[in-house]
C-alpha positions in Angstrom: 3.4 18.9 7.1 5.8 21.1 9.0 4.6 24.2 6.9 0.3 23.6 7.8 0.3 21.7 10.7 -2.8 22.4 11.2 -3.8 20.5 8.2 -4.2 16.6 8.2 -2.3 15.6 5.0 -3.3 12.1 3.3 -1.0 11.1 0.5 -2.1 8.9 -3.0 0.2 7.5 -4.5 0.1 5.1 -7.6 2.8 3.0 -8.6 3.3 3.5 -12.4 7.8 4.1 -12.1 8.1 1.6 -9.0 8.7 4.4 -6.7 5.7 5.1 -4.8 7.0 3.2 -1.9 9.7 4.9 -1.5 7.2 8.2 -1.7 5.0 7.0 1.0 8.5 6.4 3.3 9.8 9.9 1.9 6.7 11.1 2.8 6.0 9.6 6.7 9.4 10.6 7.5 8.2 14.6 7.0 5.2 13.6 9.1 2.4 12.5 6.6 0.2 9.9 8.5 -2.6 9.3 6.2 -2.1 7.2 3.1 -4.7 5.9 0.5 -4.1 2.2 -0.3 -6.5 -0.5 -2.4 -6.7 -4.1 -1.8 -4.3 -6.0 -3.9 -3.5 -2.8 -5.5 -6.6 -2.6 -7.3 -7.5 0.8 -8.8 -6.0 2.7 -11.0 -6.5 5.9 -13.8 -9.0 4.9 -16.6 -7.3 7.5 -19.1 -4.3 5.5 -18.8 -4.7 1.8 -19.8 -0.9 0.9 -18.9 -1.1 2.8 -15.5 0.0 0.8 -12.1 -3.0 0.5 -9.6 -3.0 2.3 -6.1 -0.5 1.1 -3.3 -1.4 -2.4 -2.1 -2.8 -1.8 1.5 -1.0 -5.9 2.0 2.4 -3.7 1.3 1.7 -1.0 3.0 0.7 -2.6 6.3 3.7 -5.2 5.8 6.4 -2.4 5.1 5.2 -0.3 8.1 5.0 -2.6 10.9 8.5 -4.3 10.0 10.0 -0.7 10.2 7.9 -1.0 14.3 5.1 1.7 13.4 2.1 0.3 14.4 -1.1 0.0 12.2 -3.6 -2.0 14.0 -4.2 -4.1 11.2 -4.0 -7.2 11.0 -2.1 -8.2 8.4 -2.8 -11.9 7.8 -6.9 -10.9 7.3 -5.4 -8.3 4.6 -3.6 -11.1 3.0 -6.5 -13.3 2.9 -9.1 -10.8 1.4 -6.6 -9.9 -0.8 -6.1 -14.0 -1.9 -10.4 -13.9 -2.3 -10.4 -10.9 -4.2 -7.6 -11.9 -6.3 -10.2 -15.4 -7.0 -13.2 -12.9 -7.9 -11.4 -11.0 -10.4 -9.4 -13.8 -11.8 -6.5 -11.9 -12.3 -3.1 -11.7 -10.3 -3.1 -8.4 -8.2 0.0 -6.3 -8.0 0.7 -7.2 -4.5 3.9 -7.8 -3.8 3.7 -9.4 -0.2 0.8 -11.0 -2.0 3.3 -12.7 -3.7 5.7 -13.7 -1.6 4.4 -13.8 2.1 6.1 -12.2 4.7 9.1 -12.6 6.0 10.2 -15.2 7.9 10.8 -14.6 11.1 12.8 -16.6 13.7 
């Protein structure tokens, strides 16, 4: 970003080695602001039949307003249409917060 910052950068990211979070952080912290993410973490490559789906939007949205960057999403109506699509393809999505809920706070 520093090098074209003219240019609005949007970064896709699957998750195939566990690491794409860490990516998308890496990635923010050198001022990318746009980021593709899927529902549940739906999606995927078709040439690859073992490949990890796309970045759950549910993670996403969780990871960045617990680090205090807002999103403007909400993310309890992410969570729900993420439980309803989970019902419709009847198949647990790779979710994470899907998962677990989250955090506590108090």
């Amino acid at each position: 970003q520093d090098r074209f910052p003219e240019v609005d950068l949007v970064l896709h990211l699957h998750n195939n080695r566990g690491t794409a979070m860490a990516n998308l952080l890496a990635a923010l912290q050198r001022g990318v602001h746009g980021f593709d993410t899927a529902l549940g973490g739906i999606g995927g490559c078709p040439n690859v039949p073992q490949a990890a789906g796309n970045l759950a939007t549910e993670d996403v949205v969780y990871m960045l307003e617990d680090m205090g960057v807002a999103t403007g999403i909400d993310l309890q109506a992410i969570l729900a249409a993420a439980r309803l699509l989970e019902s419709v393809v009847q198949a647990p999505l790779p979710g994470q917060v899907l998962k677990s809920g989250p955090r506590i706070s108090g």
